[in-house]
PDB file of N, CA, C, O and CB in Angstrom:
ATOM      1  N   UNK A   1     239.028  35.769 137.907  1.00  0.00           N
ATOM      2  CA  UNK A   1     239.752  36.140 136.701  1.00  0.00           C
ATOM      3  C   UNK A   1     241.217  36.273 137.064  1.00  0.00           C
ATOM      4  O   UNK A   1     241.621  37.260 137.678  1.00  0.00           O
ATOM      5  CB  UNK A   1     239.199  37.461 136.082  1.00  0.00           C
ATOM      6  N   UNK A   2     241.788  35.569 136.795  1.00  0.00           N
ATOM      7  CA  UNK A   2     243.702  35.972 136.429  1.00  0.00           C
ATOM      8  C   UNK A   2     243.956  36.216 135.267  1.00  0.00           C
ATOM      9  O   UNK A   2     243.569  35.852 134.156  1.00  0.00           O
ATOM     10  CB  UNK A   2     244.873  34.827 136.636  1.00  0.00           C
ATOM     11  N   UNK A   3     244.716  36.937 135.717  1.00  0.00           N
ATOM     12  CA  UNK A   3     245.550  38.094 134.402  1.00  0.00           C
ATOM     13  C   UNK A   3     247.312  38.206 134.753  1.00  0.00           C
ATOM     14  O   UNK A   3     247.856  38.745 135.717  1.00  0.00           O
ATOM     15  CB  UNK A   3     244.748  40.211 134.599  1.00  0.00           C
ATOM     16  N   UNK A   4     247.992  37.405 133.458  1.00  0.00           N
ATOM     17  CA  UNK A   4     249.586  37.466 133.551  1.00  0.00           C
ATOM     18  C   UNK A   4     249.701  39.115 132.933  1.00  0.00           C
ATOM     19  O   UNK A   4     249.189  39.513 131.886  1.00  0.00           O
ATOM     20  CB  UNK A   4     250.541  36.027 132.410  1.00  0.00           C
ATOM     21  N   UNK A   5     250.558  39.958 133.942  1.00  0.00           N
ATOM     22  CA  UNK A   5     251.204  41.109 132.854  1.00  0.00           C
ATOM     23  C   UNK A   5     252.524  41.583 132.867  1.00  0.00           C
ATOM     24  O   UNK A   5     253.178  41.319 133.876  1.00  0.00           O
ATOM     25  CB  UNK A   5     250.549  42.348 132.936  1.00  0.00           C
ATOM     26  N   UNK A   6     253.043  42.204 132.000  1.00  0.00           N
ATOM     27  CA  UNK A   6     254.208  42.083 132.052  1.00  0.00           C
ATOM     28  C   UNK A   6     254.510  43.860 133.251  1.00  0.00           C
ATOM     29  O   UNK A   6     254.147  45.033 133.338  1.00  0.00           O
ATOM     30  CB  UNK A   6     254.845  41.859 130.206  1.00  0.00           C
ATOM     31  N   UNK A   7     255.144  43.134 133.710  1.00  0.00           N
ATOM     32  CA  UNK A   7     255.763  44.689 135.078  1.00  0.00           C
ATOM     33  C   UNK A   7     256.865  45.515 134.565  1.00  0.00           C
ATOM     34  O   UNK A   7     257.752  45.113 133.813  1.00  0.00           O
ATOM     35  CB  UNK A   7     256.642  44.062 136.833  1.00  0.00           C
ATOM     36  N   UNK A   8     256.745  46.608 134.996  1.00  0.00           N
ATOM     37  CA  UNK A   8     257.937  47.464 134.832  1.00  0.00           C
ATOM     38  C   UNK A   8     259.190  47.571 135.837  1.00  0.00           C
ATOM     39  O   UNK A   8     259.876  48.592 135.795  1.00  0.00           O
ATOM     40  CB  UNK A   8     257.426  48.710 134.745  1.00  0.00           C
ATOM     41  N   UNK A   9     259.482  46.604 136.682  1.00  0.00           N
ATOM     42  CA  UNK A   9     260.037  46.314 137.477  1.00  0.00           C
ATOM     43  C   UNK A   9     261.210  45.385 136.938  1.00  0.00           C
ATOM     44  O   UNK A   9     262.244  45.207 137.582  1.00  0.00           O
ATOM     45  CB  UNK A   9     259.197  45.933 138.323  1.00  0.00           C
ATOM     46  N   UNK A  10     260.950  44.789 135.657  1.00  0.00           N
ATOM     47  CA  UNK A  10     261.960  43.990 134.946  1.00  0.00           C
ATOM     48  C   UNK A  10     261.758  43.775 134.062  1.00  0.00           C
ATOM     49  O   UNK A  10     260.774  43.037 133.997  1.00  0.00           O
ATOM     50  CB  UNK A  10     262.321  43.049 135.242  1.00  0.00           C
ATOM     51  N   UNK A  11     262.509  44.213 132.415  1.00  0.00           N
ATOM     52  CA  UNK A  11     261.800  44.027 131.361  1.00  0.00           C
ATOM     53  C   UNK A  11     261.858  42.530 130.945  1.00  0.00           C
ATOM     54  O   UNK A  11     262.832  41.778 130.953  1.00  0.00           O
ATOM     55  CB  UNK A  11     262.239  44.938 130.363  1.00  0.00           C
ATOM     56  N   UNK A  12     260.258  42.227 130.491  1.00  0.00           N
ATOM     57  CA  UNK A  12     259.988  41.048 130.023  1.00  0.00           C
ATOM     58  C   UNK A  12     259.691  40.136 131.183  1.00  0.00           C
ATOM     59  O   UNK A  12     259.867  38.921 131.090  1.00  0.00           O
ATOM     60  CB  UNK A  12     261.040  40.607 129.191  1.00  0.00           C
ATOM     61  N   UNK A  13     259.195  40.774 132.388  1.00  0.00           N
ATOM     62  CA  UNK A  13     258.888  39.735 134.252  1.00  0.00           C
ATOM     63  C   UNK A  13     257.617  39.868 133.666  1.00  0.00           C
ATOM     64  O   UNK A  13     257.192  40.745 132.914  1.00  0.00           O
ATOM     65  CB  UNK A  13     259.191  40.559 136.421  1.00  0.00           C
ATOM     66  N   UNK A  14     256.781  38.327 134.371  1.00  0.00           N
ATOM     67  CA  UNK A  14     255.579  38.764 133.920  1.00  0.00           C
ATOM     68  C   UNK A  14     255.099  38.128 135.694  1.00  0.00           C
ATOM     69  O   UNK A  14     255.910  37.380 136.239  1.00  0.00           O
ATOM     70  CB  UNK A  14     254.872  37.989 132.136  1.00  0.00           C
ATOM     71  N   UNK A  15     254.075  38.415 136.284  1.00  0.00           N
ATOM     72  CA  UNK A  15     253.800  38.545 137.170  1.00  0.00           C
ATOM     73  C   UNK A  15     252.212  38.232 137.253  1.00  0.00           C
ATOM     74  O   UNK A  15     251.498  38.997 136.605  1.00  0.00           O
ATOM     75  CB  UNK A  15     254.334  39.595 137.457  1.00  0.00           C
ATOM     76  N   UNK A  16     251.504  37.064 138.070  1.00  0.00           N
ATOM     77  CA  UNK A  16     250.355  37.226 137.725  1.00  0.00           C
ATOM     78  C   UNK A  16     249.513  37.606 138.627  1.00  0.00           C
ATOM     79  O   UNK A  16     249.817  37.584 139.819  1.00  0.00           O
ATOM     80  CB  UNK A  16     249.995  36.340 137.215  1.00  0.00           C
ATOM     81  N   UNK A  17     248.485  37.957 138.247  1.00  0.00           N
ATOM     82  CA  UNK A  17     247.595  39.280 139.424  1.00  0.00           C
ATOM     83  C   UNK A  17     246.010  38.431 139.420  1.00  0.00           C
ATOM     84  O   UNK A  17     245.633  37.783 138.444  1.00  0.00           O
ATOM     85  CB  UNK A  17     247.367  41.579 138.433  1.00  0.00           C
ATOM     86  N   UNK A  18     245.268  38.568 140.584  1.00  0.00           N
ATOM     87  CA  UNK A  18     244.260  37.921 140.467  1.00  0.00           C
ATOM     88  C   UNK A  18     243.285  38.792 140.444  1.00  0.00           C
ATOM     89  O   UNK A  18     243.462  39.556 141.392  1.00  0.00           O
ATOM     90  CB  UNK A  18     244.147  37.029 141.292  1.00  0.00           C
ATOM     91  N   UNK A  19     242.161  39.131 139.738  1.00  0.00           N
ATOM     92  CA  UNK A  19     241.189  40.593 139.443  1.00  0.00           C
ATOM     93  C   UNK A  19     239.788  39.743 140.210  1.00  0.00           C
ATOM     94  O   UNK A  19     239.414  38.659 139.761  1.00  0.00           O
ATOM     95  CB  UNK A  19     240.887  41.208 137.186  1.00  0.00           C
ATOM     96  N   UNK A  20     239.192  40.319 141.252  1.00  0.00           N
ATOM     97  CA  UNK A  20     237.840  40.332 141.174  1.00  0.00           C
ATOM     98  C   UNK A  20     236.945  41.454 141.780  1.00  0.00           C
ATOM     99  O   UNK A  20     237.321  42.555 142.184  1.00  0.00           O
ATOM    100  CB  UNK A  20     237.501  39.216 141.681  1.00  0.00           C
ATOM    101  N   UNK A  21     235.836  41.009 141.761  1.00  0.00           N
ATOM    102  CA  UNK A  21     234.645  42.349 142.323  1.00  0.00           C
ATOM    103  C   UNK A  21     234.777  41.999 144.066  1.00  0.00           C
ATOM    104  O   UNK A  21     234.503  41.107 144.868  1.00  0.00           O
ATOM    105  CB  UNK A  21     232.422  42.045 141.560  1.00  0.00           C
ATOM    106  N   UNK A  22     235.408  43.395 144.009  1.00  0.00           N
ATOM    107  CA  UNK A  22     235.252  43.318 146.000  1.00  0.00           C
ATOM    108  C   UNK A  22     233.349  43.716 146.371  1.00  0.00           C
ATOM    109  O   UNK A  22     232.342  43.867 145.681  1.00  0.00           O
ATOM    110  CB  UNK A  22     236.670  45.231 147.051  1.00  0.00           C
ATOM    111  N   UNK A  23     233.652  43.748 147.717  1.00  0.00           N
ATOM    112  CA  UNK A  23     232.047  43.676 148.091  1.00  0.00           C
ATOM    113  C   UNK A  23     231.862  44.786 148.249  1.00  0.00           C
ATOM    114  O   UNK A  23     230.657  45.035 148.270  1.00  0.00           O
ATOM    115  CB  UNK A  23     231.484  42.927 149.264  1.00  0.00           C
ATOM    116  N   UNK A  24     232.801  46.052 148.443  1.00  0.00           N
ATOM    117  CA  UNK A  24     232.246  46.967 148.422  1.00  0.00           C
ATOM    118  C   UNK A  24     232.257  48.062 146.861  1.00  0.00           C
ATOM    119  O   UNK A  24     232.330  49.291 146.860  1.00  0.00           O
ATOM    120  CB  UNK A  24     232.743  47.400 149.614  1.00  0.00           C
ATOM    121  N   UNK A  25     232.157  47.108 145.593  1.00  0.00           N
ATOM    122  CA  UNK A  25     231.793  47.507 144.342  1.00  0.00           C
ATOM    123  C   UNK A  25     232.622  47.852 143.547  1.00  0.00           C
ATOM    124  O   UNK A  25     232.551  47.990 142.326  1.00  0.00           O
ATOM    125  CB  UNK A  25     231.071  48.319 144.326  1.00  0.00           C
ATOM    126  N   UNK A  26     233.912  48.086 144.663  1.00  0.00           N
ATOM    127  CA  UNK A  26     235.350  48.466 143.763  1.00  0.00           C
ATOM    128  C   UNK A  26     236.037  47.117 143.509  1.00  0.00           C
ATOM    129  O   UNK A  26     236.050  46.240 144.374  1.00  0.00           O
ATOM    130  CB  UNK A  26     236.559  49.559 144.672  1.00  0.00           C
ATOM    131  N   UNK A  27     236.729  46.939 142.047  1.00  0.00           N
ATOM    132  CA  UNK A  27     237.874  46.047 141.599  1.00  0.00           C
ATOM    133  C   UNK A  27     238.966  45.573 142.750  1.00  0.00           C
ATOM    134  O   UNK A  27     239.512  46.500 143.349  1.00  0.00           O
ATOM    135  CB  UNK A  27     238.656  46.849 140.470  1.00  0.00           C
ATOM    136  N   UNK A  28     239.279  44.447 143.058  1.00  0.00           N
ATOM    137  CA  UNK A  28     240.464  44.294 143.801  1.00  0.00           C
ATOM    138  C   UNK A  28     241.032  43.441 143.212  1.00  0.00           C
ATOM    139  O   UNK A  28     240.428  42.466 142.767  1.00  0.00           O
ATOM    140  CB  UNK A  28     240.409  44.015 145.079  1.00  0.00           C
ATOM    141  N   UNK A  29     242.925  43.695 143.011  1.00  0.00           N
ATOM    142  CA  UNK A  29     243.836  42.888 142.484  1.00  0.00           C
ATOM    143  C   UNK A  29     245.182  42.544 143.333  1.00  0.00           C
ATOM    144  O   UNK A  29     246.093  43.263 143.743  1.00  0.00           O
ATOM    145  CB  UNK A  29     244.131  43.481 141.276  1.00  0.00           C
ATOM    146  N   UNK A  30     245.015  41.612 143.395  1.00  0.00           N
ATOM    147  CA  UNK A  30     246.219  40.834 143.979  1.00  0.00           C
ATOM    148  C   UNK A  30     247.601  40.071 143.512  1.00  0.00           C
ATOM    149  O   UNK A  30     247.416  39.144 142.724  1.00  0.00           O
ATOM    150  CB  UNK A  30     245.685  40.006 144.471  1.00  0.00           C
ATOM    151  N   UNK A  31     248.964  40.339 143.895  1.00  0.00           N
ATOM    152  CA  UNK A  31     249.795  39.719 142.912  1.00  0.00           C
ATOM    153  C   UNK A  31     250.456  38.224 144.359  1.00  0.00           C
ATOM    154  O   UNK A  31     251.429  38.324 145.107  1.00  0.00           O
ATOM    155  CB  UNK A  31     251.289  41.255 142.056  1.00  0.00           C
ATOM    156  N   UNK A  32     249.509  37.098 144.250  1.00  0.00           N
ATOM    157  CA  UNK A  32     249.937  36.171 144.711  1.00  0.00           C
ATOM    158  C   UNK A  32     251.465  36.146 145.084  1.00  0.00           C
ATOM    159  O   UNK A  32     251.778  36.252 146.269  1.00  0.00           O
ATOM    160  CB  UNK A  32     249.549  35.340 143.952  1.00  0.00           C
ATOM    161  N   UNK A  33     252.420  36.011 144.117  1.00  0.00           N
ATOM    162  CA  UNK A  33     253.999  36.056 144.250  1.00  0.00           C
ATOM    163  C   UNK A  33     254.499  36.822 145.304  1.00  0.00           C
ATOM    164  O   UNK A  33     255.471  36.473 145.974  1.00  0.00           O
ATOM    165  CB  UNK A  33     254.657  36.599 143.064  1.00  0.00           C
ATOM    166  N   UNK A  34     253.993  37.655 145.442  1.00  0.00           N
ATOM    167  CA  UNK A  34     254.001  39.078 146.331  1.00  0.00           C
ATOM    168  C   UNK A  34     253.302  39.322 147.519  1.00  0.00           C
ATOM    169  O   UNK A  34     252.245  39.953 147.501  1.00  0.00           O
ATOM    170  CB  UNK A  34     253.525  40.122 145.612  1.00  0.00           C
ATOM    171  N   UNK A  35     254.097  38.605 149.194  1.00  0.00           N
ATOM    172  CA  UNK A  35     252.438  38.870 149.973  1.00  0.00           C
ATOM    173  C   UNK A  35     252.531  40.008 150.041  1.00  0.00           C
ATOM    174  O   UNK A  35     253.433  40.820 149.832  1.00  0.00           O
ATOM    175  CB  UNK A  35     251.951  38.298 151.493  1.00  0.00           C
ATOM    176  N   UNK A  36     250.539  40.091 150.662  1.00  0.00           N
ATOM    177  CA  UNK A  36     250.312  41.785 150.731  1.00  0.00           C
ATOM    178  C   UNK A  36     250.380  42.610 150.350  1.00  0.00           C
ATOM    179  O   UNK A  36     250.101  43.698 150.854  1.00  0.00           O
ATOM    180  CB  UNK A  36     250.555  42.350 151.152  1.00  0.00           C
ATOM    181  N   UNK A  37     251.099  42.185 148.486  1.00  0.00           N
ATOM    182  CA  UNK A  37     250.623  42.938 147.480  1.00  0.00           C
ATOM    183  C   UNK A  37     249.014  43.337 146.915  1.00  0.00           C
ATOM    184  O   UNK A  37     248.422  42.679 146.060  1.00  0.00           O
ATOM    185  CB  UNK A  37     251.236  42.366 146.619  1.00  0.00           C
ATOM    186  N   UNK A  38     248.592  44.282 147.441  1.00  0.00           N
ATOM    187  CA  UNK A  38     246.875  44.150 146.812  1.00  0.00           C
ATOM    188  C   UNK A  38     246.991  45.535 146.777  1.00  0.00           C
ATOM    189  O   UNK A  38     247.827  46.226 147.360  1.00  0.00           O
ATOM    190  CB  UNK A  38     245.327  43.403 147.849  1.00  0.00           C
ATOM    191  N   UNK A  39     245.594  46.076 145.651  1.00  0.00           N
ATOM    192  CA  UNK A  39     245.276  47.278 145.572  1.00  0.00           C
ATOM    193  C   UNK A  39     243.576  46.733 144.886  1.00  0.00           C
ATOM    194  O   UNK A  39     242.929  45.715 144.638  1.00  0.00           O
ATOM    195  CB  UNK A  39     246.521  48.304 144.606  1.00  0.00           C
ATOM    196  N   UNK A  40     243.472  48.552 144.813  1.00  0.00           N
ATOM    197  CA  UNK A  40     241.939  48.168 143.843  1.00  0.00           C
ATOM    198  C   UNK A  40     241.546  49.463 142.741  1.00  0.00           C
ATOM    199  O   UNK A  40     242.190  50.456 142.402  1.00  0.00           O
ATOM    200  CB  UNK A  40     240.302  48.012 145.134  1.00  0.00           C
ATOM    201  N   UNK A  41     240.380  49.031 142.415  1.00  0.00           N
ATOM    202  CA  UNK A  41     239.783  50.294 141.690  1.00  0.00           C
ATOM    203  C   UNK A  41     239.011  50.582 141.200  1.00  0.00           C
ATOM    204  O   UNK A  41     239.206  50.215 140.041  1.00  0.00           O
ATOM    205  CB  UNK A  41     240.101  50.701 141.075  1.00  0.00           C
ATOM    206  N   UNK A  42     237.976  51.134 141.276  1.00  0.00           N
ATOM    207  CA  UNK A  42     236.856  51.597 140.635  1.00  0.00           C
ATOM    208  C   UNK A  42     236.222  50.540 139.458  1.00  0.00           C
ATOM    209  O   UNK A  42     235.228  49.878 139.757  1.00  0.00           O
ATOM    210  CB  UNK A  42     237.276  52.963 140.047  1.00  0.00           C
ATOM    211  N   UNK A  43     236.816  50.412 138.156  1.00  0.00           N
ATOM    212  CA  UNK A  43     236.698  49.884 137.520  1.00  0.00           C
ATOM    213  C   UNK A  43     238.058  48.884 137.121  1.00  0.00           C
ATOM    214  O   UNK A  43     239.245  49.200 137.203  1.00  0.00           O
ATOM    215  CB  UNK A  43     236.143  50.654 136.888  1.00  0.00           C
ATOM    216  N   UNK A  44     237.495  47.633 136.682  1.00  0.00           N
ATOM    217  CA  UNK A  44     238.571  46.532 136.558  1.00  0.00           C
ATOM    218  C   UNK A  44     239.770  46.767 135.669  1.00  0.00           C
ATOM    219  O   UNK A  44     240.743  46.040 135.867  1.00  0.00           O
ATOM    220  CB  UNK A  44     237.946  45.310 136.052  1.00  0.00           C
ATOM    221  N   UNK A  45     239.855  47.908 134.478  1.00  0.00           N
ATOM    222  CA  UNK A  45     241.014  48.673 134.389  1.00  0.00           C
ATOM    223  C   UNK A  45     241.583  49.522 134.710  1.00  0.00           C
ATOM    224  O   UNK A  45     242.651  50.046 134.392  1.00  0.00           O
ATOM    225  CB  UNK A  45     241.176  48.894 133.845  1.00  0.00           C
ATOM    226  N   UNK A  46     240.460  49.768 135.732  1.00  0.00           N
ATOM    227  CA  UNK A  46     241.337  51.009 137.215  1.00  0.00           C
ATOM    228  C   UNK A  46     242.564  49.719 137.882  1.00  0.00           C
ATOM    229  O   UNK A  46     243.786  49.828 137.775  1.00  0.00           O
ATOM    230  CB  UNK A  46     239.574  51.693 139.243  1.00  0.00           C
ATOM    231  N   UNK A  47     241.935  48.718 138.460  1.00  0.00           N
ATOM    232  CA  UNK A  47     242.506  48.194 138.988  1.00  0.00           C
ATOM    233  C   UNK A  47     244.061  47.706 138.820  1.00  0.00           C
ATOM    234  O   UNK A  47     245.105  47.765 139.469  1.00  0.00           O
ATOM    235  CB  UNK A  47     241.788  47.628 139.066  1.00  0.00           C
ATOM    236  N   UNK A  48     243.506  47.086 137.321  1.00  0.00           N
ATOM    237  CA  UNK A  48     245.210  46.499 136.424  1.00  0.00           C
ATOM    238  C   UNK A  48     245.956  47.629 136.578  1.00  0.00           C
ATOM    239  O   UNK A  48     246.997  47.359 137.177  1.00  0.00           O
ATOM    240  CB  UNK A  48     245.236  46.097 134.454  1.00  0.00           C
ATOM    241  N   UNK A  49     245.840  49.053 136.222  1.00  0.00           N
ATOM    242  CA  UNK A  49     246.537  49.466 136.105  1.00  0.00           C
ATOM    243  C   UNK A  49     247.561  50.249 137.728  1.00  0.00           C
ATOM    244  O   UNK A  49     248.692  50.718 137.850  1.00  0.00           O
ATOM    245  CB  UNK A  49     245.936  50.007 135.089  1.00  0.00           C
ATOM    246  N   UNK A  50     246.271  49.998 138.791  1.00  0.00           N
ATOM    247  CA  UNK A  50     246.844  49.837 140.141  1.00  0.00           C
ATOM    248  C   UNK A  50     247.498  49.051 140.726  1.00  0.00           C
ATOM    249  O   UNK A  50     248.188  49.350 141.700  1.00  0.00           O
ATOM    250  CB  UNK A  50     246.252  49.852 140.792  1.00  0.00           C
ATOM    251  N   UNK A  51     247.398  47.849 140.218  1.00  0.00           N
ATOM    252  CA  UNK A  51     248.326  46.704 140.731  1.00  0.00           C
ATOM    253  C   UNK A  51     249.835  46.823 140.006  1.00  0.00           C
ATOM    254  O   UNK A  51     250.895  46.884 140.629  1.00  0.00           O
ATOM    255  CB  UNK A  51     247.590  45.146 140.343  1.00  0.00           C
ATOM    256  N   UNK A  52     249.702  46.841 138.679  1.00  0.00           N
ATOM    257  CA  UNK A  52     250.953  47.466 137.980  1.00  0.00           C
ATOM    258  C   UNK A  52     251.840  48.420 138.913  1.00  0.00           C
ATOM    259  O   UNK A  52     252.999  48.039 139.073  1.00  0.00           O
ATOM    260  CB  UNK A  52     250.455  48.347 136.706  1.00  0.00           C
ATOM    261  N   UNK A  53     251.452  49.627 139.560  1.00  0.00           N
ATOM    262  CA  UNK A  53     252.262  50.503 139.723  1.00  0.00           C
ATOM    263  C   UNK A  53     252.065  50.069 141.425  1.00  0.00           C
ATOM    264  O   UNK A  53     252.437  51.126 141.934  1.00  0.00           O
ATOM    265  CB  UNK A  53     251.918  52.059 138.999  1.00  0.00           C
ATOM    266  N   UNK A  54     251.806  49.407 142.273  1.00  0.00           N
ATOM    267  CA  UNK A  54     251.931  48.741 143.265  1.00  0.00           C
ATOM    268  C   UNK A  54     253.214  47.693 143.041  1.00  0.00           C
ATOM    269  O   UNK A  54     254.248  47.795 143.701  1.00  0.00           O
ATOM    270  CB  UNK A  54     250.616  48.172 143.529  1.00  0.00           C
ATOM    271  N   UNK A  55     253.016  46.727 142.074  1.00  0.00           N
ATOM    272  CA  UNK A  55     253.922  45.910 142.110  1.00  0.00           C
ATOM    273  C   UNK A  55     255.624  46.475 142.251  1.00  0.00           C
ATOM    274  O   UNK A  55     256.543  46.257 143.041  1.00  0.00           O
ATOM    275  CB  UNK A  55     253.596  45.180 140.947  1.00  0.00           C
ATOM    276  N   UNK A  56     255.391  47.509 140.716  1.00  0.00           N
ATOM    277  CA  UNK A  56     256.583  47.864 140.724  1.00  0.00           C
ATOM    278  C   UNK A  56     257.144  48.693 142.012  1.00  0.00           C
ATOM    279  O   UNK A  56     258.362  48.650 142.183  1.00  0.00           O
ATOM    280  CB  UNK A  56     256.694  48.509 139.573  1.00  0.00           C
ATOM    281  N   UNK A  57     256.197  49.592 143.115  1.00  0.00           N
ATOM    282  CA  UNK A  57     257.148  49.912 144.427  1.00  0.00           C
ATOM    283  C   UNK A  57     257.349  49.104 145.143  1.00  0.00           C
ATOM    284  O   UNK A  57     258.307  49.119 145.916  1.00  0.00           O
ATOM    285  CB  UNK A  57     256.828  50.774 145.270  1.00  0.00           C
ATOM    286  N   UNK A  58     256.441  48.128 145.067  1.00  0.00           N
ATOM    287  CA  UNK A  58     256.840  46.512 146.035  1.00  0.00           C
ATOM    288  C   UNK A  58     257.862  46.162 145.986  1.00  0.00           C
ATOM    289  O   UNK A  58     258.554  46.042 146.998  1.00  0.00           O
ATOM    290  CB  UNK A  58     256.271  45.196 145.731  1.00  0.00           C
ATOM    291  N   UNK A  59     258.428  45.787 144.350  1.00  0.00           N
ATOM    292  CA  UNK A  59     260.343  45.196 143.895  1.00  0.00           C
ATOM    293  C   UNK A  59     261.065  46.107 144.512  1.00  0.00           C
ATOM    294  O   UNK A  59     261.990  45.781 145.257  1.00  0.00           O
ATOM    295  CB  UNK A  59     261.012  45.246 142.038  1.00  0.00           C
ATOM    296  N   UNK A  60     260.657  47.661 144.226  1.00  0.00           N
ATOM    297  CA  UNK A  60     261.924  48.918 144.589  1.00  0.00           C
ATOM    298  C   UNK A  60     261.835  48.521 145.811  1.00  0.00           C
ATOM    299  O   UNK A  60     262.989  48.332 146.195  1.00  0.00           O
ATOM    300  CB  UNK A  60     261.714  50.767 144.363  1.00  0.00           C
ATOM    301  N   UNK A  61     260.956  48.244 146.800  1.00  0.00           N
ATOM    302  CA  UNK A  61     261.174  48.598 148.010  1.00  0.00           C
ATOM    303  C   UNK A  61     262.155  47.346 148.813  1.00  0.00           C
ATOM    304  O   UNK A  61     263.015  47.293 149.692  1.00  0.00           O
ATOM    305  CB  UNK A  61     259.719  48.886 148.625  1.00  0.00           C
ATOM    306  N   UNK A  62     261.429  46.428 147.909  1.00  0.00           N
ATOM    307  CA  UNK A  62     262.617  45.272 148.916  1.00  0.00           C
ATOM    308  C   UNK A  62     263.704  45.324 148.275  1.00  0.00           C
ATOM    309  O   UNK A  62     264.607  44.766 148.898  1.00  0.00           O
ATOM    310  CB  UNK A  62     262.302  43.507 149.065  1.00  0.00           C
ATOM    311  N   UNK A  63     264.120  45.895 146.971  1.00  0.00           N
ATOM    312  CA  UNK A  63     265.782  46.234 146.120  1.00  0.00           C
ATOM    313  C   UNK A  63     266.026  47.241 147.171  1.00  0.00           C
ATOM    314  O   UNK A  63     266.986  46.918 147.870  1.00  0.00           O
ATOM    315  CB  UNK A  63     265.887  47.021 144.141  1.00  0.00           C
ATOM    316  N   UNK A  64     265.578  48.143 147.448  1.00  0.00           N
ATOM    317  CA  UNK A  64     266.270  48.964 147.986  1.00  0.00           C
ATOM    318  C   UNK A  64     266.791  49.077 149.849  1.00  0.00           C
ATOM    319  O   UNK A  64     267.587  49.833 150.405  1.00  0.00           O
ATOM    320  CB  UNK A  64     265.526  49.957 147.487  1.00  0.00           C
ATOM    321  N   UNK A  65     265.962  48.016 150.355  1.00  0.00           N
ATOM    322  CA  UNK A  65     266.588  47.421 151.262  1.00  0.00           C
ATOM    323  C   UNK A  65     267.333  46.260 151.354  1.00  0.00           C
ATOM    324  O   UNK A  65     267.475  45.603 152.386  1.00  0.00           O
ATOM    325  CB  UNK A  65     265.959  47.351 151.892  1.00  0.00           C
ATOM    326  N   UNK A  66     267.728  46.052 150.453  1.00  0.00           N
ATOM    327  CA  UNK A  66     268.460  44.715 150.426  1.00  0.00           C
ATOM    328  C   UNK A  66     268.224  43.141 150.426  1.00  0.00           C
ATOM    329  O   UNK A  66     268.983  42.181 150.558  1.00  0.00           O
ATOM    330  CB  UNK A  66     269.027  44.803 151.266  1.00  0.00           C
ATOM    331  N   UNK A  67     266.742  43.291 150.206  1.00  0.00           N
ATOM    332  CA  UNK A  67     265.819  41.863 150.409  1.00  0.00           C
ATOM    333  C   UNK A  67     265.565  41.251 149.002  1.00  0.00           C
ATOM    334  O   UNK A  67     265.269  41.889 147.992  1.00  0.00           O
ATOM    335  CB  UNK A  67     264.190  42.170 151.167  1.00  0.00           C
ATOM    336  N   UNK A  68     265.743  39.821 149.115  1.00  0.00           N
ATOM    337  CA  UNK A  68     264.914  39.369 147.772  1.00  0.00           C
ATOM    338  C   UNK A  68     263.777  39.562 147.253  1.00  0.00           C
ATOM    339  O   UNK A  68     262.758  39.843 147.883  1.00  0.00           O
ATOM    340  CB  UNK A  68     264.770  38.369 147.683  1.00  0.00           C
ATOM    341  N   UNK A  69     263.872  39.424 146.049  1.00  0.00           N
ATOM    342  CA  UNK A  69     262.538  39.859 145.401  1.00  0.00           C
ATOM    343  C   UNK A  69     261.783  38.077 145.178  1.00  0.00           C
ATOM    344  O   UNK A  69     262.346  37.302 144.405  1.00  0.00           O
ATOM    345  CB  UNK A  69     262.919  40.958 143.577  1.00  0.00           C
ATOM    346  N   UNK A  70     260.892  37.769 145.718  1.00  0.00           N
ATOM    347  CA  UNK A  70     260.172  36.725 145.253  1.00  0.00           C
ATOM    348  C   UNK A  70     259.957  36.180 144.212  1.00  0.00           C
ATOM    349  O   UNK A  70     259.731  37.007 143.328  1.00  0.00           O
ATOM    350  CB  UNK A  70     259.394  36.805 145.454  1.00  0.00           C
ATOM    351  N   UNK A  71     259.894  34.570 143.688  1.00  0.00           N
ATOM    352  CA  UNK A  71     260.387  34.468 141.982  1.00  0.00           C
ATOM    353  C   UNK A  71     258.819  34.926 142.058  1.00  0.00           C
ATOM    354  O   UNK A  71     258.177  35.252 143.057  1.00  0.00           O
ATOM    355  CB  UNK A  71     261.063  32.626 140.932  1.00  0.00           C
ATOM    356  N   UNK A  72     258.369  34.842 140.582  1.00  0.00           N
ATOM    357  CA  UNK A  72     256.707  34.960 140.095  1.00  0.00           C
ATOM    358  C   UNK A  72     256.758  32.858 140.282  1.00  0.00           C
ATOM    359  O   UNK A  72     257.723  32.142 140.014  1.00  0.00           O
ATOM    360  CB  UNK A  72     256.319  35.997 137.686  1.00  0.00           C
ATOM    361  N   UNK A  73     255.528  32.460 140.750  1.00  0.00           N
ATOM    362  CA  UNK A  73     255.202  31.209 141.362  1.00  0.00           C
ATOM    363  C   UNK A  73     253.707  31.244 140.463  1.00  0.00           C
ATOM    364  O   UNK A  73     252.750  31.840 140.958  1.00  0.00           O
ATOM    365  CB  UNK A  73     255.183  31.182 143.293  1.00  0.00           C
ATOM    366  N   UNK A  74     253.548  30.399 138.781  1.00  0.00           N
ATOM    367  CA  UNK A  74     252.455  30.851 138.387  1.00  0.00           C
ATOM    368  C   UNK A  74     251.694  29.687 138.937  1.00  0.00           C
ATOM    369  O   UNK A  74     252.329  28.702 139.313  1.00  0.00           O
ATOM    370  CB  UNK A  74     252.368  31.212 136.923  1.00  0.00           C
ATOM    371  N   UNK A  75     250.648  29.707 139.003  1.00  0.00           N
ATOM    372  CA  UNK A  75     249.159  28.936 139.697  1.00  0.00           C
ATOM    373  C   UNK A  75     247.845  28.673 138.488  1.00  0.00           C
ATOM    374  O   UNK A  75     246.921  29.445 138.233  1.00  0.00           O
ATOM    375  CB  UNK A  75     248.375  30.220 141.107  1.00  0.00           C
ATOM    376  N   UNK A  76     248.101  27.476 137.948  1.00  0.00           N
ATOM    377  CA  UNK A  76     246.865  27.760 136.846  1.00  0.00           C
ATOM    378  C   UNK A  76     246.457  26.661 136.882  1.00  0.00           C
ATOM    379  O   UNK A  76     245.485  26.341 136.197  1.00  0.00           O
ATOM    380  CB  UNK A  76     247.084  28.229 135.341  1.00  0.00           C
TER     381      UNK A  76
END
C-alpha cells in the first residue's frame, strides 16, 4: 500500500510513505525520499500518523544542520 500525504514540514509538500504489515504484527511506514526514514505502529493509522511526525523531525534535522532536504522522488 502507498499513501501520498501532505507533511507539515512544508505547506502543500506531499511526500509518499509506503504502509505495510511488519512480521512482528505492528504497521511499518517508510518515506522512500527520505533514507532511513521508517517508523511503525500498532495499527495502520497508528502508523500514518507516525511517519508524519518522523518525517517532519527528519526535514528539521537536516534544516537545522545545514543539509539538503531531499526532493519527494514519486514511484508509481
Amino acid at each position: 500500500m502507498t499513501t501520498e500525504m501532505d507533511t507539515a514540514d512544508a505547506p502543500g509538500m506531499l511526500r509518499q510513505a509506503i504502509i505495510y504489515p511488519g512480521e512482528d504484527g505492528y504497521w511499518v511506514a517508510e518515506c522512500p525520499s527520505l533514507p532511513g526514514c521508517i517508523s511503525q505502529g500498532q495499527s495502520k493509522a497508528a502508523a500514518i500518523i507516525n511517519i508524519r511526525e518522523v518525517i517532519h523531525v527528519y526535514v528539521d534535522a537536516l534544516e537545522a544542520d545545514g543539509l539538503p532536504v531531499p526532493p519527494e522522488r514519486s514511484e508509481t
